[in-house]
Every structure is written in C-alpha cells, then in structure tokens.
C-alpha positions as a Markdown table, in Angstrom:
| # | Residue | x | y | z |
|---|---|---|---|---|
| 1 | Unk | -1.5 | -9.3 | -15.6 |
| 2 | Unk | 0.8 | -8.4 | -18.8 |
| 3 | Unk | 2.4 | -5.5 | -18.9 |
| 4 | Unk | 2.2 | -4.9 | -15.1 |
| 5 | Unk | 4.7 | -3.6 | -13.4 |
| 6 | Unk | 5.8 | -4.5 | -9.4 |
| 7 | Unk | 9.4 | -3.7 | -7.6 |
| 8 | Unk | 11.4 | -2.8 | -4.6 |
| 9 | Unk | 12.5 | 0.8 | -4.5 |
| 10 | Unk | 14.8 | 1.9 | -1.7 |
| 11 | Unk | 14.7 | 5.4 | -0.5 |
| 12 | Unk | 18.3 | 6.8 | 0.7 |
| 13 | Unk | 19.5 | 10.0 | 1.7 |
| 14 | Unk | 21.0 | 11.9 | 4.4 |
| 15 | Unk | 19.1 | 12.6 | 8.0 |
| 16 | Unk | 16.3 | 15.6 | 7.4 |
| 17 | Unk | 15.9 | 15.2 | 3.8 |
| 18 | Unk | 12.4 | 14.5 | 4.0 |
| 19 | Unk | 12.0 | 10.8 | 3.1 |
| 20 | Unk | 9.2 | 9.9 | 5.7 |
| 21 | Unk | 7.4 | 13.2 | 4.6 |
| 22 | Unk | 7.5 | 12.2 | 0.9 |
| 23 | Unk | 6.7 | 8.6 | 1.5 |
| 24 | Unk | 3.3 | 9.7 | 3.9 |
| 25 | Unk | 2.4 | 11.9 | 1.3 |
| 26 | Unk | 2.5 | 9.2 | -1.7 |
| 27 | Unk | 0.5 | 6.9 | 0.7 |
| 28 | Unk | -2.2 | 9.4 | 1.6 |
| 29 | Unk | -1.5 | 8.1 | 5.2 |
| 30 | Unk | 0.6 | 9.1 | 8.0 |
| 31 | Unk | 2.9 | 5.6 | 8.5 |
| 32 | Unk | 6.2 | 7.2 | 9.3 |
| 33 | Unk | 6.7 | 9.9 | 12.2 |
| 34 | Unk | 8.8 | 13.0 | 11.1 |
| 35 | Unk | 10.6 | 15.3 | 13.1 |
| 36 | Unk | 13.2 | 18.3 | 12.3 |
| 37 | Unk | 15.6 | 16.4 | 14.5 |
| 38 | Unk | 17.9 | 14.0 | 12.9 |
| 39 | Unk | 18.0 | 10.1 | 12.4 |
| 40 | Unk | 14.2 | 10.0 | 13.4 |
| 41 | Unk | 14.0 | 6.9 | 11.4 |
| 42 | Unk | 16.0 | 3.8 | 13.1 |
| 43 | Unk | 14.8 | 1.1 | 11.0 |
| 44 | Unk | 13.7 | -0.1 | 7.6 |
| 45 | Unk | 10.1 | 0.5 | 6.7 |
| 46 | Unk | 8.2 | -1.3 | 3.7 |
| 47 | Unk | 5.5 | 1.4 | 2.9 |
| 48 | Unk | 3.5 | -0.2 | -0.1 |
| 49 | Unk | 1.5 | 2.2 | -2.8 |
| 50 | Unk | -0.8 | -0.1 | -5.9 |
| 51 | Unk | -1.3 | 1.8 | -8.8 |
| 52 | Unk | -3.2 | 0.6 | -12.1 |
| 53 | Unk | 0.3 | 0.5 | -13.4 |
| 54 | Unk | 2.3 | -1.2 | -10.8 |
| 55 | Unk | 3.3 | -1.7 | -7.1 |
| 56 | Unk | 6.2 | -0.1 | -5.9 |
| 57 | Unk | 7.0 | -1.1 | -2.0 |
| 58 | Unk | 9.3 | 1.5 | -1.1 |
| 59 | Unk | 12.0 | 0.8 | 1.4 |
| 60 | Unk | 12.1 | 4.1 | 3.9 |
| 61 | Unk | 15.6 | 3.7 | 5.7 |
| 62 | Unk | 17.6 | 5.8 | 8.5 |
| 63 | Unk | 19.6 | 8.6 | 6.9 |
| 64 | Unk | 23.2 | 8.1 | 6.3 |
| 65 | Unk | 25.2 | 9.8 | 9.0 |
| 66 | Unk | 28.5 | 9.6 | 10.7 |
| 67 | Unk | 27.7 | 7.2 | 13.9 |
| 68 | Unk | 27.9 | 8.5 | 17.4 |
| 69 | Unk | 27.4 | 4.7 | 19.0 |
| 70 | Unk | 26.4 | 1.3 | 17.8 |
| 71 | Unk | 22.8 | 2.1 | 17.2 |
| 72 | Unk | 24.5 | 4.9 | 14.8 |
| 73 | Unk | 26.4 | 1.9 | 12.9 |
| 74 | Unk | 23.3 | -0.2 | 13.1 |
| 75 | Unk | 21.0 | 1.9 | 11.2 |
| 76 | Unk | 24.1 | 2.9 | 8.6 |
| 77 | Unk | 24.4 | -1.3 | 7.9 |
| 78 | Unk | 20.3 | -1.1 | 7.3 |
| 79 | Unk | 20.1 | 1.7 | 5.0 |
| 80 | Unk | 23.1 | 0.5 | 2.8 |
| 81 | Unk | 22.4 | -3.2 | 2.9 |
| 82 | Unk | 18.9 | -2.2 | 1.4 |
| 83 | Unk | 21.0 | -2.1 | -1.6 |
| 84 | Unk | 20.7 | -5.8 | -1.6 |
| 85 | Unk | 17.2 | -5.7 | -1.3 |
| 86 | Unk | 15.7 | -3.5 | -4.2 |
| 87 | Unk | 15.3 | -3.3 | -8.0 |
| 88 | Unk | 16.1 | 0.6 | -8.1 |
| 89 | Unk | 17.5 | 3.5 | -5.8 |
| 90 | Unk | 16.0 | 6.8 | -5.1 |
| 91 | Unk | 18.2 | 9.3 | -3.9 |
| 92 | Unk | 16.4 | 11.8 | -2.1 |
| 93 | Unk | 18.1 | 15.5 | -1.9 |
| 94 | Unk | 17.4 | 18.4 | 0.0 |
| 95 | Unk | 18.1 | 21.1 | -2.5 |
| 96 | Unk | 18.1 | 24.3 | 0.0 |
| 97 | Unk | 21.2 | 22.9 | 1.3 |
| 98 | Unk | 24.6 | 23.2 | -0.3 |
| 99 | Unk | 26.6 | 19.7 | -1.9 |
| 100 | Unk | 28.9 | 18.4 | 0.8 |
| 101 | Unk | 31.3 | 15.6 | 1.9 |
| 102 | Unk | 28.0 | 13.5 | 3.0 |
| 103 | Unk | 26.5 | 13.5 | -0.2 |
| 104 | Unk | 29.6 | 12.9 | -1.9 |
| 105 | Unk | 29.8 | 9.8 | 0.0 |
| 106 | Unk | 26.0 | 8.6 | -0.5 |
| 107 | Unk | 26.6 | 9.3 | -4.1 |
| 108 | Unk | 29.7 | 6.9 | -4.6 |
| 109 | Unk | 28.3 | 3.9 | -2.2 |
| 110 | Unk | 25.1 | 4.7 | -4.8 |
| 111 | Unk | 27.5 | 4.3 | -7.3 |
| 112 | Unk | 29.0 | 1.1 | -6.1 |
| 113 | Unk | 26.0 | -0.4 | -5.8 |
| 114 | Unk | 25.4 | -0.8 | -9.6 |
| 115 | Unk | 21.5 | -0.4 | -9.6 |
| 116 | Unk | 19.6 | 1.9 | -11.2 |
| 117 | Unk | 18.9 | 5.6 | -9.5 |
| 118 | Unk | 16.9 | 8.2 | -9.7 |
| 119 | Unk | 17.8 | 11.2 | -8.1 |
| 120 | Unk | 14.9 | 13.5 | -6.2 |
| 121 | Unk | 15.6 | 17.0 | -5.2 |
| 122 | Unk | 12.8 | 17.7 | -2.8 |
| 123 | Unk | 11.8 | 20.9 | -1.5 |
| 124 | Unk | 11.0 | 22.5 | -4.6 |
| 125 | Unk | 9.0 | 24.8 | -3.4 |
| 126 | Unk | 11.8 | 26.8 | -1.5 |
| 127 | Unk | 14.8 | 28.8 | -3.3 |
| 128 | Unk | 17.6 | 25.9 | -4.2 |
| 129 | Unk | 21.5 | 26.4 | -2.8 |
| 130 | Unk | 22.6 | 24.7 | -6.1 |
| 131 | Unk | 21.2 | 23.5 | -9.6 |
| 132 | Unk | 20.2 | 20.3 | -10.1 |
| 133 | Unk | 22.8 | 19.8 | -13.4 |
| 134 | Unk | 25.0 | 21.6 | -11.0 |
| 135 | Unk | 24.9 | 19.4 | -8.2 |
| 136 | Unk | 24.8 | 16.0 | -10.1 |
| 137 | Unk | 28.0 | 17.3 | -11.8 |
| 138 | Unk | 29.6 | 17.6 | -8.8 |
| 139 | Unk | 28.8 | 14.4 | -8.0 |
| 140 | Unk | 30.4 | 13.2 | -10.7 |
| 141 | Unk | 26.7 | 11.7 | -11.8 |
| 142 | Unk | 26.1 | 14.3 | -14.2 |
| 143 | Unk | 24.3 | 11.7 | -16.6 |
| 144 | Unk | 21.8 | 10.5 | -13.5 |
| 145 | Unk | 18.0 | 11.2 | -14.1 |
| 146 | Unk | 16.0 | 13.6 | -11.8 |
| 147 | Unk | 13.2 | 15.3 | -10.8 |
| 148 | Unk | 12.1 | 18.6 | -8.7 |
| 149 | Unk | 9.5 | 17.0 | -5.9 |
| 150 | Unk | 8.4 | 19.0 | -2.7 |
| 151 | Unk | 6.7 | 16.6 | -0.5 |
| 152 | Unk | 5.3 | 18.8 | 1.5 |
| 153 | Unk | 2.9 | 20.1 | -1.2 |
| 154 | Unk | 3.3 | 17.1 | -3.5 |
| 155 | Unk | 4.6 | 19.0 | -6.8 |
| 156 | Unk | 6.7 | 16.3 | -9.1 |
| 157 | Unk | 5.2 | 13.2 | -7.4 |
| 158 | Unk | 3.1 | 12.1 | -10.8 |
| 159 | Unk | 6.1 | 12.4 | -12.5 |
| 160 | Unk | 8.3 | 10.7 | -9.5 |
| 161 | Unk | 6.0 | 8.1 | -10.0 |
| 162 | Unk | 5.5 | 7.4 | -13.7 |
| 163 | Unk | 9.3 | 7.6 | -13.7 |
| 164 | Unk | 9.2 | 5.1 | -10.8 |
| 165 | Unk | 6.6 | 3.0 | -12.5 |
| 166 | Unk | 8.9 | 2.2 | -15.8 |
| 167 | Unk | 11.9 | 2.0 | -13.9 |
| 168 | Unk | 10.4 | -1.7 | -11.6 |
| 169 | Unk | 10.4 | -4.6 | -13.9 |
| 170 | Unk | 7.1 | -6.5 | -14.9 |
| 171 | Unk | 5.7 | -8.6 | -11.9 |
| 172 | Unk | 2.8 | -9.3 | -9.9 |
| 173 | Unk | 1.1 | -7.8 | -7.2 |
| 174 | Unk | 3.1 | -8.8 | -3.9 |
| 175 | Unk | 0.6 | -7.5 | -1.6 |
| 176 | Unk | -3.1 | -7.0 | -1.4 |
| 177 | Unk | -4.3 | -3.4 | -2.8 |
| 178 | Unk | -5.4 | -2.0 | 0.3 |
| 179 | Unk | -2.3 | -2.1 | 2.4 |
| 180 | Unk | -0.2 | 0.4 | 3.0 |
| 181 | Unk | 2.7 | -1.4 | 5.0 |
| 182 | Unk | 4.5 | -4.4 | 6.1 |
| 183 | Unk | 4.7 | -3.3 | 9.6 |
| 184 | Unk | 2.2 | -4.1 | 12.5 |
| 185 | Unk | -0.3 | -1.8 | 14.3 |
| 186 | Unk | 2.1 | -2.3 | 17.5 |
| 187 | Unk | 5.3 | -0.6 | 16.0 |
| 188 | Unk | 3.4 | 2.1 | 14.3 |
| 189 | Unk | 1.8 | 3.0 | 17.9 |
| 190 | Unk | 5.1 | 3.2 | 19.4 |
| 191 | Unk | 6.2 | 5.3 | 16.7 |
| 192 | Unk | 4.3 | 7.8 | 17.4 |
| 193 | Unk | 4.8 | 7.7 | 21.2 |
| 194 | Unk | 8.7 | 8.5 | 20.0 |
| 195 | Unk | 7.5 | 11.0 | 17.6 |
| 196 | Unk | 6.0 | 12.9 | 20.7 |
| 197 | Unk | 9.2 | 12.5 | 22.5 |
| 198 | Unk | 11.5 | 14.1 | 19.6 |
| 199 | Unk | 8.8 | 16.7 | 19.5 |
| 200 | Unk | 8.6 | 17.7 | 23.2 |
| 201 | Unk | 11.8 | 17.2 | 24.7 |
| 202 | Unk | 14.8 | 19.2 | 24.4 |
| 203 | Unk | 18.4 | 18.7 | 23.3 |
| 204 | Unk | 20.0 | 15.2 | 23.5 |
| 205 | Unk | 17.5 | 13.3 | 25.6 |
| 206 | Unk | 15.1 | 12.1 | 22.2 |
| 207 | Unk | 17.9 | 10.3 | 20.6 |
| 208 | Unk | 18.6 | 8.7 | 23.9 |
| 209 | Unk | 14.9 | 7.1 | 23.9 |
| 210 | Unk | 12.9 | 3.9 | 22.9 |
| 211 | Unk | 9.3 | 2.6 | 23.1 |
| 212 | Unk | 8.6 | -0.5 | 24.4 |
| 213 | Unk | 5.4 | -1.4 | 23.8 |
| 214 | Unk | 3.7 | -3.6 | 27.0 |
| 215 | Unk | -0.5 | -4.2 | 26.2 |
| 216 | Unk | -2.4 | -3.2 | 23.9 |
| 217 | Unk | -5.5 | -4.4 | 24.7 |
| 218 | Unk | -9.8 | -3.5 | 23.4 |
| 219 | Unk | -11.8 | -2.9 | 26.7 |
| 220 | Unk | -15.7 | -4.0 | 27.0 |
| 221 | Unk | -16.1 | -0.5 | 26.7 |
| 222 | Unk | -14.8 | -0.1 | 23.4 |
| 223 | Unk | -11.9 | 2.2 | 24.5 |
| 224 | Unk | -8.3 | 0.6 | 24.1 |
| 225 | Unk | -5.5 | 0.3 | 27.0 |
| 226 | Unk | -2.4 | 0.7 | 25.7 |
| 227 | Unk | 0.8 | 0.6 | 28.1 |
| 228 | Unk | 4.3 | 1.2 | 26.8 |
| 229 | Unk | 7.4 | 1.9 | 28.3 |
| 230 | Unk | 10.1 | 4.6 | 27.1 |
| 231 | Unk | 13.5 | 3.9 | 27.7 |
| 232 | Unk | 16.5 | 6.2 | 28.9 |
| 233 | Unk | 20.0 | 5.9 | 29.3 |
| 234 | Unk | 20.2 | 7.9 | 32.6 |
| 235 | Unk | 18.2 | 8.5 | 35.8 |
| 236 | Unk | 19.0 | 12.1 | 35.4 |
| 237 | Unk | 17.3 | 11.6 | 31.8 |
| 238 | Unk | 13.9 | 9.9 | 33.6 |
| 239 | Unk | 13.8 | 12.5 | 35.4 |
| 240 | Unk | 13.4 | 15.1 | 32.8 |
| 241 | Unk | 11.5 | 13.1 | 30.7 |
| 242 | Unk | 8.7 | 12.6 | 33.1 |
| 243 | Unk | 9.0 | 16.6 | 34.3 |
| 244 | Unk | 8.1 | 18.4 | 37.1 |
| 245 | Unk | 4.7 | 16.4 | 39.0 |
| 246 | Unk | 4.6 | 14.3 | 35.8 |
| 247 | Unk | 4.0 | 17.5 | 33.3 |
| 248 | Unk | 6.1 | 16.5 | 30.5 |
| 249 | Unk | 5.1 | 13.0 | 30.4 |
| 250 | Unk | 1.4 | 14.0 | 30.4 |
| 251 | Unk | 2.3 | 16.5 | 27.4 |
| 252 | Unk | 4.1 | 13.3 | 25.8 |
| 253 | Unk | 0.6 | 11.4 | 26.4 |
| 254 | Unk | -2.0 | 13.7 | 24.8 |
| 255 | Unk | 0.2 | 14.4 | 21.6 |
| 256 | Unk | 0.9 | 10.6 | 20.9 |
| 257 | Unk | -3.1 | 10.0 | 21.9 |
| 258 | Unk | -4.2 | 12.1 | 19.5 |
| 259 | Unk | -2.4 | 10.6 | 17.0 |
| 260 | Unk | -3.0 | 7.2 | 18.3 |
| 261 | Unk | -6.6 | 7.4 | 18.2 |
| 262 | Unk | -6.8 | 9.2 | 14.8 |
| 263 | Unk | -4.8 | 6.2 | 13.7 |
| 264 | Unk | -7.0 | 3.8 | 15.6 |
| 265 | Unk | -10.2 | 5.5 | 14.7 |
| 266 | Unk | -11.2 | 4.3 | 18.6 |
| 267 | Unk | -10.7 | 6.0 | 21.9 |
| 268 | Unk | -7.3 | 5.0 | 23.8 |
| 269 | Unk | -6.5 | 5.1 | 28.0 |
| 270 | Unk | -3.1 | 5.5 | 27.0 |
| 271 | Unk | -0.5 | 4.5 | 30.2 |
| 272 | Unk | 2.9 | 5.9 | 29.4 |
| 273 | Unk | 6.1 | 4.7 | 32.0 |
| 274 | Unk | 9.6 | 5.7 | 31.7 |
| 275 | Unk | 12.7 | 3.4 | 32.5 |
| 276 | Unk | 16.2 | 3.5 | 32.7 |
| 277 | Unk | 18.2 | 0.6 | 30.7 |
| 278 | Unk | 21.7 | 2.0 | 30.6 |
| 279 | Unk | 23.6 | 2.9 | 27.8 |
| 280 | Unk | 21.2 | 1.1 | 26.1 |
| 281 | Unk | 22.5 | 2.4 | 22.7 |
| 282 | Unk | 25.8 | 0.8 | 22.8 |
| 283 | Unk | 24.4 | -2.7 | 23.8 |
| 284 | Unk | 24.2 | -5.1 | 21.1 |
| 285 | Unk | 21.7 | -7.3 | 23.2 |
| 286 | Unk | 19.5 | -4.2 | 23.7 |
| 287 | Unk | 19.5 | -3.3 | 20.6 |
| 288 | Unk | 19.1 | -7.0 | 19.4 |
| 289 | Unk | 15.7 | -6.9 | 22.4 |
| 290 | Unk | 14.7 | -3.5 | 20.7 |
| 291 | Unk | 14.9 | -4.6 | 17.1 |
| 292 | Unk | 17.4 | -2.6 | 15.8 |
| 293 | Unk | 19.4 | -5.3 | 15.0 |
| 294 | Unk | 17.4 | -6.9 | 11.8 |
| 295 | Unk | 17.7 | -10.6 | 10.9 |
| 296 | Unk | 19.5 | -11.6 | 7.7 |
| 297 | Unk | 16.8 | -11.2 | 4.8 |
C-alpha cells in the first residue's frame, strides 16, 4: 500500500518507568505484567499495534540497571542490543523523579547508537521533578523531540503515536492486523504466574524466581490444566514461597487464575509447584534452559 508506513520501535528506559504500562495500554490488552518492583521485565517482548497509517512492533525490553548477577548483565545485553534491531528509539522517562547518573548513561548509549529518538516523559498526570527542556538539556540532548504521555490514563498517546507513525519508514504490513504479539500463549501464562509472585511476596525472594511452564493441556470438560513450576534459589526461599500449610502458594494461585482465565476466556485447574535450582541466576546453562539467554537475531 503507498504511502504506508511499518517499523521497529524499541522502547528503553530505566526499571519502573512504566514501559509495560504504556505498551498494554496502546494495545488495549494486558500482554506485559507490571509490578512497582524493579526489572519485572527480563526479556524482549514484540507487542504489535496496526493502524490505518502504519504498524509499529514495539520492542518492550528490561530496564537498564546496574547488574547484581548474570541474569542482571543478560537482560542489560537485550535491551541495548535492541539497538540493532529497530528503525527508531523511544526513550521513556519518569518525570516525578529527578535526572541522575542512570539516565545520563541511557542518554549517551542512545546517543551512540545513531538512530532516531523520541523522548517520552510519562506520568504526566502527576507534578514533574524537572522540565522537560530542562531535563533534555542536561542531557546534553536539548534538540531531541518529546512528548508529555501518562500511560496510566493515556493523555499524549495520539500524539506519541502520530509522531511514531512518521518517524517508521514506508513498508508493509509484517503481521496480520489482529495480533497483538510475537510471543506464545505459554510465555504469557507464566508471566502472569510471576506477576503474582512479585505481587505477593515480600523483599528479595520475586527477583529470585522463574516459571517453568510443564502442561497446558484442554480437558473434555472444557476447563484447562495447566502445571508450572516456580523456581528458587534456596530451600529457605521454597519454604516461604509456598507459606505456612500452603497459604501463600494458594494466594499465588487465585491471583495468577484470575488473570489466566480472563486471558483464556475458559476456566483453568491451575497446579502450581515450587523448586529449588540453585543459584540459578548466575548459571549461564539455566539461564540458557530458561531463555534468558536469546539467540543471535
């Protein structure tokens, strides 16, 4: 179609800044799990939105943080090499919170990168810490285009997108109309069995924890089995995990059911079972196993 416009946008920012929010609300869909605990988002994410304009197939990546481990480093290597990946950057900015030394460094490896960016201060709706033109000067990107957005009410996303739209190049339509994302129906469930995890335990032990998903498998009876597995570090982390008789683990259940089934649009006999793979974070075969490690696009 002339005159249509198709390209790769990759969404970068540091943890908490609200690029899963944003990107679920541009869908229209909940695709990514959020959570107001940091690096939530381990790995790359193609979320896909058709316009009459254009398709853009954003790129939602881990936020840029100073790594703890070598699942830290991993998911540092896959937001920056999306660099390689896109057509244009968008740097997403949580303006209640003050410039600092993080952003600083964002802003100069979006610099490096040579591509174009367009810079979103999100949350909008809430008094800023600094300017926009204040910000960007510091920076040292004073001449960088922007836009107020707040993705949690969804001011500036017509004009995020219209901006977005001209920025792609002319192409065709990569992907049929109706979907939303690259990823399957498998990693989105277990997404939101970790999503229940970050939002019902306490302290440390969410960051120490994966989903392995088993079975998922459509009974005669219409409802779905589904078995996964969530991993820990540390017996002493089981333990707490699963709670006292099994409390916290049944909590864990019902809130990723609930999602699960919303997403499913079916009823689910959901069987949830926690193991210990130690240190699993710092295991580059685990982390290979667990997908963490991506293969060379």
């Amino acid at each position: 179609m002339k005159g249509y416009r198709s390209g790769f946008i990759g969404v970068i920012g540091r943890p908490n800044v609200g690029k899963s929010t944003l990107l679920n609300k541009l869908a229209g869909e909940k695709l990514l799990i959020v959570s107001p605990k940091p690096q939530t988002t381990r790995e790359r994410i193609r979320v896909i939105l058709t316009t009459e304009r254009a398709q853009l197939i954003f790129y939602d990546t881990p936020g840029i943080h100073k790594p703890l481990h070598k699942l830290g480093e991993q998911m540092n290597k896959t937001a920056l090499t999306t660099f390689k990946l896109v057509d244009v950057l968008l740097w997403l900015v949580d303006t209640t919170q003050p410039p600092g030394r993080g952003d600083a460094w964002v802003a100069e490896a979006l610099k490096k990168s040579g591509l174009p960016v367009l810079v979103a201060f999100n949350k909008s709706d809430l008094k800023p810490a600094c300017p926009p033109e204040e910000f960007l000067a510091q920076m040292g990107v004073a001449d960088w285009p922007w836009v107020r957005v707040s993705a949690l009410t969804g001011e500036g996303l017509p004009e995020l997108l219209a901006r977005l739209e001209e920025a792609v190049p002319e192409g065709p339509q990569y992907y049929p109309e109706e979907m939303l994302t690259d990823r399957s129906e498998s990693f989105i469930i277990g997404e939101y069995i970790r999503e229940a995890v970050l939002h019902l335990a306490e302290e440390e032990i969410p960051h120490s924890t994966a989903v392995v998903m088993e079975e998922i498998k459509e009974r005669p009876n219409g409802k779905v089995y589904i078995r996964a597995s969530i991993l820990v570090e540390k017996d002493s982390q089981k333990k707490i995990l699963i709670g006292r008789e099994g409390s916290l683990l049944k909590q864990i259940g019902q809130l990723s059911r609930a999602q699960i089934e919303k997403f499913l649009e079916k009823p689910v006999y959901l069987d949830l079972w926690v193991k210990t793979r130690k240190d699993w974070r710092d295991s580059l075969p685990a982390l290979r196993e667990l997908g963490y490690i991506e293969r060379e696009e």
